[in-house]
C-alpha positions as CSV (number, residue, x, y, z in Angstrom):
1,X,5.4,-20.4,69.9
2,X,8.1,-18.2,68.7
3,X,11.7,-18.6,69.1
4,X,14.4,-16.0,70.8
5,X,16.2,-17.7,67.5
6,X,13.3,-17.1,65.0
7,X,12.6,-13.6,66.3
8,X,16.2,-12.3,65.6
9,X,16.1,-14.4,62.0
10,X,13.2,-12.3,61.3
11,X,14.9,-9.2,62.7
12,X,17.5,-9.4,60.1
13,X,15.7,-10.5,57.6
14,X,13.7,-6.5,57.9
15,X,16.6,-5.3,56.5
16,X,14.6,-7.0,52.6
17,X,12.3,-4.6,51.1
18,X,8.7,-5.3,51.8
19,X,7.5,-7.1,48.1
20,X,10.4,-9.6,48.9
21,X,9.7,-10.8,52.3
22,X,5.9,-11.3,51.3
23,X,7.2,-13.7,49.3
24,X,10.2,-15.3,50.8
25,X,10.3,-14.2,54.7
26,X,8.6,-17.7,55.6
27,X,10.6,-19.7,53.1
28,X,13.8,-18.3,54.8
29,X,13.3,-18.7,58.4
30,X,12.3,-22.4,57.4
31,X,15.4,-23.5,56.1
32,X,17.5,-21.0,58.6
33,X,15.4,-23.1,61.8
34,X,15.5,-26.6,59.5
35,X,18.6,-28.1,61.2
36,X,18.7,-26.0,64.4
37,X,17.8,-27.8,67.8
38,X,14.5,-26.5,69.0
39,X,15.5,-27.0,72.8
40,X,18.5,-24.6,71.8
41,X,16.9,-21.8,69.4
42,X,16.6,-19.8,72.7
43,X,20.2,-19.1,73.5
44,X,21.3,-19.1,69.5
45,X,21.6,-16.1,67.2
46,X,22.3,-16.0,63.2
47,X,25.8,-15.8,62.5
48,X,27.9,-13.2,60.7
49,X,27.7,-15.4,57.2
50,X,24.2,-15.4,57.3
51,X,23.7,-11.6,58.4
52,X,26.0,-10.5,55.7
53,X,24.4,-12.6,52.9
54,X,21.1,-11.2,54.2
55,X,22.4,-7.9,54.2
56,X,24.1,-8.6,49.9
57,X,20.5,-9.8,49.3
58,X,19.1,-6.7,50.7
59,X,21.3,-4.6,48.4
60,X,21.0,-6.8,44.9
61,X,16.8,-6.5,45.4
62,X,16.6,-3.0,46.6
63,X,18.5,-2.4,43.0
64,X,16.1,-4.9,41.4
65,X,15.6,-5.5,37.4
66,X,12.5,-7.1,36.3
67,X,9.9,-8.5,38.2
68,X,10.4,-6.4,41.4
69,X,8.2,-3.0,41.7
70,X,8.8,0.0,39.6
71,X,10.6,2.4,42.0
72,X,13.5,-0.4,42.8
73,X,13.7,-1.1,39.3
74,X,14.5,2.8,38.6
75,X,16.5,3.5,41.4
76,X,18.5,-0.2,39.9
77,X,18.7,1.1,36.7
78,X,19.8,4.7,37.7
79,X,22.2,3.4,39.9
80,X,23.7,1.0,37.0
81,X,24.2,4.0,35.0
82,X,25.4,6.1,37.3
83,X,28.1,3.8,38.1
84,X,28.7,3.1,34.1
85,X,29.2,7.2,33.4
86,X,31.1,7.5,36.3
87,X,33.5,5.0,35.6
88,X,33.8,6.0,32.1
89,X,34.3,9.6,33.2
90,X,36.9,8.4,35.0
91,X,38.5,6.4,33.2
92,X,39.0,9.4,29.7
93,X,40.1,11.5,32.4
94,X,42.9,9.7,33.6
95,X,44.4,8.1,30.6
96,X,44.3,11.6,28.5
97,X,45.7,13.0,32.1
98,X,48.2,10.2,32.1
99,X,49.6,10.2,28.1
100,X,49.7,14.6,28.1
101,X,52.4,14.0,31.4
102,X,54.4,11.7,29.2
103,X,54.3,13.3,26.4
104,X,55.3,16.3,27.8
105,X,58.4,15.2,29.7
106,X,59.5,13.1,27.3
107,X,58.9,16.0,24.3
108,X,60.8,18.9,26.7
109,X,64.3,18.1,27.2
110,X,66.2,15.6,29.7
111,X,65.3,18.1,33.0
112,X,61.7,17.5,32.3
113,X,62.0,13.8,32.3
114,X,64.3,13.6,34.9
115,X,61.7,15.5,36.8
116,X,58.8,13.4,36.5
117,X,60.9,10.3,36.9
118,X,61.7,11.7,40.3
119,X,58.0,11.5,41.1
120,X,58.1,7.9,41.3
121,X,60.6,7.9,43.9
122,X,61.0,9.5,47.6
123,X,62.4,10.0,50.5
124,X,61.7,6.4,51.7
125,X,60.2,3.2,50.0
126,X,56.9,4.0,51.3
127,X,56.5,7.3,49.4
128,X,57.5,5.5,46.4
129,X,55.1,2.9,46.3
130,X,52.2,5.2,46.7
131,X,53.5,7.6,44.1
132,X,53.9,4.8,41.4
133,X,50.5,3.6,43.1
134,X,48.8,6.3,42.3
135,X,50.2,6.6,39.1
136,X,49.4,3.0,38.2
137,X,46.1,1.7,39.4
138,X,43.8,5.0,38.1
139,X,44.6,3.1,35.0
140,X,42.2,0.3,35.8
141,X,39.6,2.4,35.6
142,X,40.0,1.8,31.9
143,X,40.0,-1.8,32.4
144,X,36.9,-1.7,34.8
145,X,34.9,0.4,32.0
146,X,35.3,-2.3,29.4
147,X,35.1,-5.2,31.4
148,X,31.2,-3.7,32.0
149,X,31.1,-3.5,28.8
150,X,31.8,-7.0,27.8
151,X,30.0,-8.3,31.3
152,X,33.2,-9.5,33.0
153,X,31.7,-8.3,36.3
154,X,33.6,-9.8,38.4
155,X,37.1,-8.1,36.4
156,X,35.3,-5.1,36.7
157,X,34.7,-4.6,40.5
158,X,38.1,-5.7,40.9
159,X,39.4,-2.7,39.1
160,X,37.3,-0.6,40.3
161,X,38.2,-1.1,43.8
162,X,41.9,-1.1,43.1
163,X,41.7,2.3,40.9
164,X,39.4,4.2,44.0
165,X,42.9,3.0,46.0
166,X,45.0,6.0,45.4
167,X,42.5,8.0,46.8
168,X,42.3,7.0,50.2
169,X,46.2,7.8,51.0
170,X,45.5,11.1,51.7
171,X,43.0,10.8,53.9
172,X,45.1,8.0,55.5
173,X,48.7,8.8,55.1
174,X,48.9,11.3,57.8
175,X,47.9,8.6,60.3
176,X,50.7,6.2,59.3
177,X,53.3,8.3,58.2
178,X,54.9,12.2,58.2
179,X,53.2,12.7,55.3
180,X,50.1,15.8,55.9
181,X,47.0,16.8,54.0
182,X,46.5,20.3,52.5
183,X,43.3,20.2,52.1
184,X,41.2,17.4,53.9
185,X,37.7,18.9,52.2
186,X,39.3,18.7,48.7
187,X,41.0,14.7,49.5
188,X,37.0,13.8,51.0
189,X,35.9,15.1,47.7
190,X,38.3,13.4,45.5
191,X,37.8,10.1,47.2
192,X,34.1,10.2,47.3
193,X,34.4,10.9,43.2
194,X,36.2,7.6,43.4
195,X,34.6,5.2,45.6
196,X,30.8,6.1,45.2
197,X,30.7,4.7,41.7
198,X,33.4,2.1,42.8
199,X,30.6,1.2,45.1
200,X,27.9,1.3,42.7
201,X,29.6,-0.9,40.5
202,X,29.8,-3.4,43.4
203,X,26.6,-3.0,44.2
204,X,24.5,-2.8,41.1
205,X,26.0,-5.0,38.3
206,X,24.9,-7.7,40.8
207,X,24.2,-11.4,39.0
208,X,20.4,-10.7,38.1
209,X,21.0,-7.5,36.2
210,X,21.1,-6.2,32.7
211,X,24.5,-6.0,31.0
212,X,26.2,-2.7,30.9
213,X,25.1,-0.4,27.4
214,X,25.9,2.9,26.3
215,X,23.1,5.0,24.6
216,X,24.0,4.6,20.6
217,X,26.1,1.3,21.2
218,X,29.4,2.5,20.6
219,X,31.3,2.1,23.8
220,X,35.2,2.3,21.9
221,X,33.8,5.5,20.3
222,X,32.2,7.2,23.4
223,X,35.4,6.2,25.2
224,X,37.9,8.1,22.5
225,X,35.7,10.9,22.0
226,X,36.0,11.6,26.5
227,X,39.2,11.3,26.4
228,X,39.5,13.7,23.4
229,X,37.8,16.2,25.2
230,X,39.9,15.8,28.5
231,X,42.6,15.9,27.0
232,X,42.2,18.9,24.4
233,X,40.8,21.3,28.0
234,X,44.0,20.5,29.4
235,X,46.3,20.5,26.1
236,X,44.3,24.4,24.7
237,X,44.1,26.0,28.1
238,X,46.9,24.4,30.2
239,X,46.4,27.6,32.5
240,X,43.2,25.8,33.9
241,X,44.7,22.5,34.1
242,X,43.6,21.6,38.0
243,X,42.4,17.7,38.7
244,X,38.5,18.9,38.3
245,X,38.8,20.8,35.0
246,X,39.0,18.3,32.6
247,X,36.4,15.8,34.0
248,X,34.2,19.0,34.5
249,X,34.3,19.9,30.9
250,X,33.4,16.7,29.4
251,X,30.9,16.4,31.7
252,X,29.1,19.5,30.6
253,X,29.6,18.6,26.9
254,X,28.3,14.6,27.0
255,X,25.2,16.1,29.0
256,X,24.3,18.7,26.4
257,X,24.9,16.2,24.0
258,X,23.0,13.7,25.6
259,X,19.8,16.6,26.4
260,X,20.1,17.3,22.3
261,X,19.8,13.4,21.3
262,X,16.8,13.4,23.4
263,X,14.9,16.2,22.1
264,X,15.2,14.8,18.5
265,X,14.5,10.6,18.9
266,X,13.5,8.6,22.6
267,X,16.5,7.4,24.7
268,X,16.2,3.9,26.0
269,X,16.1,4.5,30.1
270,X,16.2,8.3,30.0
271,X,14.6,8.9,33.4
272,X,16.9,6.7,35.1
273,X,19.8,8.3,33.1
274,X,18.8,12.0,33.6
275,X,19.1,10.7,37.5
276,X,22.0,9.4,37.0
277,X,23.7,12.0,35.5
278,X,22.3,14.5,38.0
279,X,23.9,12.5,41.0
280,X,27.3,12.4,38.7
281,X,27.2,16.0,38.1
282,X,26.6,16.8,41.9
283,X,29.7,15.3,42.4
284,X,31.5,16.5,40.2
285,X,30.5,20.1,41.4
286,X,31.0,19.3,45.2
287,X,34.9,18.1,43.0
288,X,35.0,21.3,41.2
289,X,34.0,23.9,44.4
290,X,36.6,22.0,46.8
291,X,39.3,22.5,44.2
292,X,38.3,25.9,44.0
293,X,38.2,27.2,47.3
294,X,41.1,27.2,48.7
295,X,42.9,29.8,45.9
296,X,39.7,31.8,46.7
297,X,41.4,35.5,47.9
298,X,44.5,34.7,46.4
299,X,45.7,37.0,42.9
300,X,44.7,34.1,40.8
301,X,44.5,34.6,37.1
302,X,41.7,36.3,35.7
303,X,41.1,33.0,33.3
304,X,41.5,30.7,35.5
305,X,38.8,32.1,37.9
306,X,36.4,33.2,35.2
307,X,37.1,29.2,33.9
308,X,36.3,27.7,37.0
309,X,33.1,29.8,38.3
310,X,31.8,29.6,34.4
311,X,32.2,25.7,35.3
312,X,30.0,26.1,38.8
313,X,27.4,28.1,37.0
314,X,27.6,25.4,33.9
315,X,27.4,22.3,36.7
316,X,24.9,23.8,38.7
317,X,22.3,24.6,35.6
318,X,22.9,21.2,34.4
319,X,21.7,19.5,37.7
320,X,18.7,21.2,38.3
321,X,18.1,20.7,34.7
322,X,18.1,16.7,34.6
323,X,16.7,17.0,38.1
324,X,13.4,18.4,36.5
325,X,14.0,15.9,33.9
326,X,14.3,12.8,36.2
327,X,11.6,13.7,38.1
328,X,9.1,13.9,35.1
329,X,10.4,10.4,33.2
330,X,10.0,9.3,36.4
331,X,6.6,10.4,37.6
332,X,4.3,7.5,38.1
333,X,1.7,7.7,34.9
């Protein structure tokens, strides 16, 4: 006869995709039951530990590798690279971001550098720690991308989670300080552009999977040439200098580059990249539009608003565009 116990053990335990509890569901209740008293399985429940380690297991084989059926091993693999892009993305845009602010302080007299020094302070400590907060930790994303790159997962999820940081303060700052959001859409945007492939990298780089590649092997190269870009659509058209341009840009230019390299030799993964890529490029539009919007009906000028909407049309082609291509690399054969 079944336990109240047993019952709930196999309750959690749902929360496994199908081909995994065919395998293990009976193995697991076994040992969860082995030491419990049988007189007592009635008024006893799983605890918290167990839950959550069900619930981490549930995660690593939904984004399975080998030996787990094809549609978790895509969706695993897409994930992986979305989370790689994402992260490198992120990481050219900040540090090209991050040296064009120096150099331009430091290159345009004492005012200038007086000025941005007085960004790192405020009008009480708290201000000041989240300015040189936000102005520190975004440089982990650096560290995060080649920590993948060399496997040190653990490094990696660290940083990632500490460089998605700045990006919660102005969703939460107004709750625990004076300090007040201009735009809540734009701050949700921003911090989902931050924590989704924080997330991902959490998530998918789990112990069982594949270690983190670039397509043509040359991480230090891919990483120079993003933040070459970044930084030369900020340093040739300072006019459209806003926090979505730069990572827009690049983003358009790696995925024509990447749907060129594919038309002339096979990319290793391409459905699960073209996925990935459309998923990055959504939100990098969803970025792009919430940055936008709010100087929409104000006298703008002309280039900036031609730069930005040509950026929405570019974004928007681009997603459909590995969509289709996803969905036919993907198609069962």
């Amino acid at each position: 006869m079944t336990t109240l116990l047993e019952a709930r053990y196999r309750t959690v335990l749902r929360l496994l995709p199908a081909y995994y509890r065919r395998d293990r569901e009976e193995e697991m209740v076994e040992v969860y039951l082995w030491d419990v008293d049988r007189d007592t399985q009635d008024q006893s429940r799983p605890t918290l530990g167990e839950v959550a380690s069900i619930a981490v297991l549930a995660v690593r084989t939904r984004l399975a590798t080998t030996g787990a059926p094809r549609r978790y091993v895509l969706l695993g693999s897409a994930v992986r690279h979305f989370a790689l892009y994402a992260v490198l993305l992120q990481a050219a845009a900040v540090v090209s971001d991050e040296i064009l602010r120096v150099t331009w302080s430091a290159t345009r007299g004492a005012r200038e550098w007086d000025l941005f020094l007085a960004g790192f302070t405020g009008p009480d400590p708290l201000s000041a720690v989240v300015a040189i907060a936000g102005w520190v930790l975004p440089l982990l994303w650096t560290v995060a991308f080649f920590a993948l790159i060399h496997d040190r997962r653990r490094l990696a999820r660290t940083a990632v989670v500490l460089a998605a940081l700045p990006t919660l303060w102005p969703l939460v700052g107004p709750l625990v300080s004076e300090w007040s959001v201009s735009d809540p859409w734009f701050a949700t945007a921003i911090a989902l552009f931050a924590w989704l492939p924080a997330l991902a990298v959490c998530a998918a780089y789990h112990r069982d999977a594949p270690r983190a590649t670039l397509p043509g092997d040359a991480p230090g190269l891919a990483f120079l040439a993003c933040c070459v870009v970044t930084g030369a659509s900020l340093a040739v058209v300072p006019a459209m200098a806003d926090i979505a341009w730069a990572p827009a840009t690049c983003f358009v230019l790696a995925v024509l580059g990447w749907l060129l390299l594919r038309t002339r030799r096979a990319v290793p993964g391409a459905g699960s990249s073209a996925l990935a890529l459309a998923v990055l490029g959504l939100l990098i539009l969803a970025v792009r539009v919430a940055a936008l919007f709010p100087w929409l009906g104000l006298p703008l000028p002309a280039v900036f608003l031609a730069g930005a909407l040509a950026q929405v049309a570019a974004l928007t082609l681009l997603v459909v565009v590995l969509a289709v291509v996803a969905r036919r690399d993907l198609a069962p054969r």
